[in-house]
C-alpha positions, 0 to 999 in steps of 0.5 A: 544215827542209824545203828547196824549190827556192826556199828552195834557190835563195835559199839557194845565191845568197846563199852564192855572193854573199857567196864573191864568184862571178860572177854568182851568181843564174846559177850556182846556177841552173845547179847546181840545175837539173843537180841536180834535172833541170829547166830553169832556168825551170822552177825557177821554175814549181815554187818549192814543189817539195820537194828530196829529202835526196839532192839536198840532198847533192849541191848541197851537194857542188857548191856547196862545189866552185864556191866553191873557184872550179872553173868552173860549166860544168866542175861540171855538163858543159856549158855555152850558146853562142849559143843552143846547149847544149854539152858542155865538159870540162877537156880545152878552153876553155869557150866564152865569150860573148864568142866569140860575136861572132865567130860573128856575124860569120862568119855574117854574111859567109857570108850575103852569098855565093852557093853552097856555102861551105867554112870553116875553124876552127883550134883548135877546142877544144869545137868551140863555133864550127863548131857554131855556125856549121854550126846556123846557116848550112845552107850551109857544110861545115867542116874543124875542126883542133885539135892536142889529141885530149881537146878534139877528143873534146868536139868531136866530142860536140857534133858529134854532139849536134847533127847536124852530123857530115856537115858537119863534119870534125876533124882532129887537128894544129897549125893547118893542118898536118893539112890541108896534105897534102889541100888548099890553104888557098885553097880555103876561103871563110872561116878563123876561129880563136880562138886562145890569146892570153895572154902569160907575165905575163898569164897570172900574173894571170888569175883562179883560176878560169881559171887553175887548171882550163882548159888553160894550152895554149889560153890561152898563146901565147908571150911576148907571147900572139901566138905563134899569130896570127903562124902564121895571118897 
């Protein structure tokens, strides 16, 4: 049969409905996008568009992969947070929702103060929260520490991507310990870090498609999941 972006779109949402994907009308809108090069509203302005029998293939391949439960943003190499499209790769956590209240909050608090500010992000990962911070606040320049130099390159990617490479610095070491030597903590206006929180057992439990394609070191943290929060507090 001849295959168009709807026929293709109705096709893969019902596929990854039937897998059991979350959210599956999102995620083959995700991968049909990637596929064909276009925006995830335009799939929409161009449902007749016929779909090239190698791009056939290759949504075939990419959906046989999110249905063995591999994450949709590690499939297409990037991934959206508050507003913001960024690259993400094995190397870190991908950015959750969730993450972004504290991005919220942050900016929220910064917008209350006068003069430059000067904040601090412990375990970066993607970088997802400096990023959002720094595109969103003019006002802030941010040190950006996290003990993974994989995740730090994403970081530094999305940095780059978004012209932030003169407001934000990364430093590769455990929490504050690349920054100790240079400068006293004091000094900073504001610390977030979204810290790995899960505990041993919780970690048993998580879904496959966490537990077996992100890092285990941004997810676990001890015995309890509070071996980090007792370093930073």
């Amino acid at each position: 049969q001849n295959w168009t972006i709807q026929k293709l779109l109705n096709w893969t949402n019902e596929h990854f409905t039937k897998k059991g994907i979350d959210s599956p009308r999102l995620a083959a809108e995700l991968l049909l996008s990637h596929v064909v090069g276009l925006k995830r509203l335009e799939l929409y302005t161009q449902f007749d568009k016929p779909v090239t029998k190698e791009q056939l293939d290759r949504l075939h391949d990419l959906v046989k992969r999110a249905s063995q439960n591999e994450p949709i943003a590690h499939i297409v190499g990037k991934t959206e947070f508050y507003s913001l499209e960024l690259d993400t790769t094995p190397d870190c956590l991908i950015p959750r929702p969730e993450t972004e209240l504290l991005v919220e909050r942050a900016i929220e608090f910064l917008r209350t103060r006068p003069g430059k500010q000067f904040i601090c992000d412990l375990c970066t990962g993607s970088g997802c929260i400096a990023v959002a911070i720094a595109k969103n606040f003019s006002n802030a320049d941010i040190i950006a520490t996290d003990i993974c130099e994989a995740a730090l390159g994403v970081a530094a990617k999305n940095i780059e991507k978004h012209g932030l490479k003169q407001r934000i610095k990364l430093l590769c070491g455990d929490l504050f310990d690349p920054i100790m030597p240079q400068l006293d903590i004091g000094k900073f206006d504001l610390i977030v870090c979204n810290p790995p929180y899960v505990s041993a057992p919780e970690f048993e439990k998580l879904d496959k498609n966490v537990k077996d394609y992100e890092p285990k070191s941004a997810l676990l943290a001890g015995a309890d999941g509070l071996d980090i929060y007792r370093v930073c507090c």
